[in-house]
C-alpha positions in Angstrom: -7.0 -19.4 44.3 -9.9 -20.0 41.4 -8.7 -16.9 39.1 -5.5 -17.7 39.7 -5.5 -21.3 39.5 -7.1 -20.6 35.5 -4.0 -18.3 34.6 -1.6 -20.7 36.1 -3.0 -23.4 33.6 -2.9 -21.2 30.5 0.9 -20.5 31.4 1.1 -24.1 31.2 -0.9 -25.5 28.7 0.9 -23.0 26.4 4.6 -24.0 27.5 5.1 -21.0 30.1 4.9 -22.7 33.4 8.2 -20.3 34.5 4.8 -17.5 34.7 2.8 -20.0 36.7 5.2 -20.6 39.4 5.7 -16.3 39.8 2.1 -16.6 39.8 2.3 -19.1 42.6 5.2 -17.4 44.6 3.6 -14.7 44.8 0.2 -15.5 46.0 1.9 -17.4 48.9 3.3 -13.7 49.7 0.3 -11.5 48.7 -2.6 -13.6 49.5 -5.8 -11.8 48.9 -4.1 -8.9 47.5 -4.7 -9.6 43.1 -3.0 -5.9 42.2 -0.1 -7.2 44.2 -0.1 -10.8 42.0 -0.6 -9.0 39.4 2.6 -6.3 39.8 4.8 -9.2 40.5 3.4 -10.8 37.4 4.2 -8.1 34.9 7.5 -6.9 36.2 8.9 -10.7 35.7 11.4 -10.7 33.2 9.5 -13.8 31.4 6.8 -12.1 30.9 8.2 -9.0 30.0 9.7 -10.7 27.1 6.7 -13.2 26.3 4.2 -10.3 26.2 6.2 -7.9 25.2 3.5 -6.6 22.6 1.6 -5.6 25.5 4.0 -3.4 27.1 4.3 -1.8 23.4 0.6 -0.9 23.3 1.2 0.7 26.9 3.7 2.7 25.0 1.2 4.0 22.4 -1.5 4.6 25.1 -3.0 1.7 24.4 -4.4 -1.0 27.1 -3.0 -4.5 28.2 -4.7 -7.5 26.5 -5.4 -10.4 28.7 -3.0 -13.5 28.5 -5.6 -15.5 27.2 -6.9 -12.7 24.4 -3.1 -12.0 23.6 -2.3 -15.9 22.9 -5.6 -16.3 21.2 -4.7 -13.0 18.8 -1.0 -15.1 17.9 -2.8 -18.4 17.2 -5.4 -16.6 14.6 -2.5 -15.2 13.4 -0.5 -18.5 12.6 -3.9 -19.5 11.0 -4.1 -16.1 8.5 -0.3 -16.4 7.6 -0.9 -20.4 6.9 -3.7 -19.5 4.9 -1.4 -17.6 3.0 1.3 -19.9 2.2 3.5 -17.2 4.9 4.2 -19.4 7.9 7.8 -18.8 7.6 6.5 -15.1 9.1 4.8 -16.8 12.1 7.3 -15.3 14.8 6.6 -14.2 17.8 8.4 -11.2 16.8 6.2 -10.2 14.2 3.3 -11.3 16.4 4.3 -8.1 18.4 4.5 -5.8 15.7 0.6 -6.8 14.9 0.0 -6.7 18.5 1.1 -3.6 19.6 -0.7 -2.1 16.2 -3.8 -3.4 16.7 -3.8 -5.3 13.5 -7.3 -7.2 13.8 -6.9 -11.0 11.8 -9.1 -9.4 9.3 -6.9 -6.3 8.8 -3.7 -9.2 8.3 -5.6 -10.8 5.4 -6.3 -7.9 3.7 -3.0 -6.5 3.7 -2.2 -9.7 1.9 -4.6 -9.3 -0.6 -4.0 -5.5 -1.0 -0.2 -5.3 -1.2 1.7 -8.6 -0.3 0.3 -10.6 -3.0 0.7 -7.7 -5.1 4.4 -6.6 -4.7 5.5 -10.0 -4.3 4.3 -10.9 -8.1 6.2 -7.8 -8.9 9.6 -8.6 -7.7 9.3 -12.2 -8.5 7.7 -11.0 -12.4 10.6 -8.6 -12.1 8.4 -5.3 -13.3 11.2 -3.3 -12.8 9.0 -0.2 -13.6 6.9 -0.8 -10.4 9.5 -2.0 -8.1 11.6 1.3 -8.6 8.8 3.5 -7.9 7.9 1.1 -4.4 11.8 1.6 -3.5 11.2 5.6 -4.2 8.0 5.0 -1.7 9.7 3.2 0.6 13.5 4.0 0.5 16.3 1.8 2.2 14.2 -1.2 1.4 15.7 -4.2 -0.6 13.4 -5.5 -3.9 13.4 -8.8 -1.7 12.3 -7.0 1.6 9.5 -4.7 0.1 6.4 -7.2 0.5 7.2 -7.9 3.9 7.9 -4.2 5.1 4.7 -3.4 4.5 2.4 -6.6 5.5 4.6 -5.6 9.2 3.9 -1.8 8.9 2.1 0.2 10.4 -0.1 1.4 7.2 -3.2 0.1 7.0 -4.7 -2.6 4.3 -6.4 0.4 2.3 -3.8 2.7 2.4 -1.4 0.4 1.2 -3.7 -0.2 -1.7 -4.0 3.4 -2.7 -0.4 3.9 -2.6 0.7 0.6 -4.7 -2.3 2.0 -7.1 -0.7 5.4 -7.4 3.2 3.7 -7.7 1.6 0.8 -10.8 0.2 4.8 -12.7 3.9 6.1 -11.8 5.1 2.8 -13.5 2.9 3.7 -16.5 4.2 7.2 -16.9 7.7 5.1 -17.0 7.1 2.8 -19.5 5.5 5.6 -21.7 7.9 8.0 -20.7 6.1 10.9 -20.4 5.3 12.5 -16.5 1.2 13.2 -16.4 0.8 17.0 -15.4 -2.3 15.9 -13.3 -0.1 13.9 -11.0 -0.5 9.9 -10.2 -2.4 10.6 -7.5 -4.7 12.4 -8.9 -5.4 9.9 -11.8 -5.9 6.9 -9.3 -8.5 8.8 -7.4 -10.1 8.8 -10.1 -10.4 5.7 -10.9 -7.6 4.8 -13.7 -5.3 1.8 -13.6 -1.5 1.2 -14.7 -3.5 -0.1 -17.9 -5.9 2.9 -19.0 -3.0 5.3 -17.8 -0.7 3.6 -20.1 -3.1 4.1 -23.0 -3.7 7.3 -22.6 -0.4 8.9 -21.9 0.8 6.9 -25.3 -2.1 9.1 -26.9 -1.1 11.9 -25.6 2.5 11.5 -26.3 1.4 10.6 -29.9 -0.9 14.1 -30.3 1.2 16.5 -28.2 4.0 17.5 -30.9 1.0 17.5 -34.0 -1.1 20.5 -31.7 2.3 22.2 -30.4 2.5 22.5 -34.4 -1.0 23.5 -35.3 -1.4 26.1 -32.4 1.9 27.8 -33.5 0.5 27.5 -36.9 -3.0 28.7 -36.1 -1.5 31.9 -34.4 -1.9 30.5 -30.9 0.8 32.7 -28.3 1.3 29.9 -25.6 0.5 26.2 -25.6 1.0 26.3 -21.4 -1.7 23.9 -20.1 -2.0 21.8 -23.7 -0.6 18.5 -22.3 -2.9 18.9 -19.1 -6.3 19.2 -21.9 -5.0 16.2 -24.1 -4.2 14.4 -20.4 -8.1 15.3 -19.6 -9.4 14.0 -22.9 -7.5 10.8 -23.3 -7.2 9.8 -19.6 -10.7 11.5 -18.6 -13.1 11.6 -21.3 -13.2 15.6 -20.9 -13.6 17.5 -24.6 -10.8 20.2 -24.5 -12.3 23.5 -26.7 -8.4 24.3 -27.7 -7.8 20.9 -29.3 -11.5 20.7 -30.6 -10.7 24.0 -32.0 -7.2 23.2 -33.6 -8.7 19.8 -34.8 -11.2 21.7 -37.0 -9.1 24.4 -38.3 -6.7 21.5 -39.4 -9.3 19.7 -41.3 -10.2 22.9 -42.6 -7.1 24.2 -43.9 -6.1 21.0 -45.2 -9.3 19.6 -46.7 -8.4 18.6 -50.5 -4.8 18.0 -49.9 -2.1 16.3 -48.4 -2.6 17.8 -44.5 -2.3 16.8 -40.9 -5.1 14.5 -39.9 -6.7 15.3 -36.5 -5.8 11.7 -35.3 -2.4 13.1 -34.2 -2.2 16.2 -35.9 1.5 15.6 -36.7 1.5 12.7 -38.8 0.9 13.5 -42.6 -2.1 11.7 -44.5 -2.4 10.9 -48.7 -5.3 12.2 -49.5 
C-alpha cells in the first residue's frame, strides 16, 4: 500500500483518521486502481469539508494542493498570524479564503504590514477622517470589521497599500476642507503623503481667494484652472507663470504702500 500507507498517517497524525479509513475501504475495493482511491477520497463528505479550499481553487481554475502541501500552507499560517499578535484569525475558515486565493505566507505578512496594522491604528486612534473615506472604499463594512475585510480579501498586499495611501490624501483634503482638482490618486502616485498633502492644500486654501482677487484686479477674464496651478506649485514644486505673473504685478502696484503681499495675496501688509 506504500503511498497509501503515508496519506493514511498524515490523516492521522493530524486528527483525520475518519479520511484514513475511506482511504483504507477503498483500497480493499480498488486495489491497484490509485484514480479509483483517489475518486472515492475526494467525494467523501470529510474531506469535502476539511479541504474545502481545494475544491474552491478548482472553482477558479486553479489545481488541487496535496494534503500534505495544503496542511503545511495552514500551519505557516498559524505561525504568520501568531507573529502578528492575530491568532484569534487562525480558523480553518479563513485558512480557505487564503487557500483558495493563493495567498503565499509572505503575501499574509505583508498585508499586515500594508493595511492591517494600518487601519487597525486608525479605528482604535479613532481618525475619523480616514475611517470614513475606508467605509466610502469599502461600503457595508463596520469601523470594527474594516482591518479584517481586507487582510481576508482578495486584493493583494500592494494594492491595498496604494488604496489606504490614496484614502489617508482623501483624509487630508477633509481635514483641510478643500477637494484637490488633481484628484487623490493622482497625488499619491506621485509620491505625496496625508502629511505634505495636508500642507499644501492649507497653502493653497490660504492663496486661492488673494489671486481670485488680483486676477480680477489685473484684468484677468477667467480664473478656470487657478486652484489646479497653486495645487502644482504647493503640492508639486511646479512654478505656475499666472501666479508668478500676478505675484509681481502685486508687488508692483503696491510697492510703497499698504498692499497685498505675495505670501497670500489677500492678506494686507503695513508697510
Amino acid at each position: 500500500m506504500s503511498g497509501w500507507d503515508d496519506l493514511r498517517q498524515l490523516f492521522i497524525d493530524n486528527g483525520l483518521p475518519e479520511l484514513a479509513d475511506v482511504i483504507k475501504n477503498s483500497y480493499q475495493v480498488n486495489v491497484g486502481n490509485d484514480a479509483l482511491i483517489y475518486e472515492d477520497l475526494r467525494k467523501s463528505e470529510p474531506y469535502k469539508t476539511r479541504f474545502k479550499g481545494n475544491f474552491d481553487r478548482l472553482a477558479a481554475g486553479k489545481s488541487f494542493l496535496s494534503e500534505a502541501t495544503y496542511l503545511s500552507q495552514e500551519n505557516s499560517y498559524a505561525q504568520t498570524l501568531a507573529a502578528y499578535g492575530a491568532s484569534g484569525l487562525a480558523t480553518r475558515n479563513n485558512y480557505e479564503k487564503f487557500i483558495a486565493g493563493d495567498v503565499s505566507n509572505v503575501e499574509l505578512a505583508n498585508r499586515f504590514e500594508t493595511a492591517y496594522t494600518r487601519v487597525t491604528k486608525a479605528v482604535d486612534s479613532n481618525d475619523k477622517a480616514l475611517v470614513d473615506q475606508l467605509k466610502v472604499m469599502y461600503p457595508g463594512v463596520t469601523d470594527n470589521e474594516l482591518a479584517t475585510s481586507l487582510l481576508l480579501g482578495t486584493e493583494g498586499s500592494q494594492f491595498l497599500k496604494n488604496k489606504i495611501d490614496v484614502a489617508e490624501i482623501k483624509a487630508a483634503e477633509t481635514e483641510v476642507g478643500i477637494q484637490s482638482t488633481l484628484g487623490a490618486s493622482f497625488l499619491e502616485s506621485q509620491g505625496l503623503d496625508r502629511n505634505k498633502t495636508r500642507i499644501g492644500l492649507s497653502k493653497v486654501a490660504e492663496q486661492k481667494s488673494g489671486y481670485e482677487q488680483a486676477s480680477r484686479m489685473f484684468g484677468e477674464t477667467s480664473t478656470q484652472n487657478l486652484q489646479k496651478e497653486l495645487e502644482s506649485e504647493n503640492l508639486l514644486g511646479q512654478t505656475s507663470k499666472r501666479t508668478k505673473r500676478l505675484a509681481s504685478q502685486s508687488r508692483a502696484q503696491f510697492s510703497g504702500q499698504s498692499g497685498i503681499t505675495s505670501g497670500s495675496l489677500g492678506r494686507k501688509k503695513q508697510i
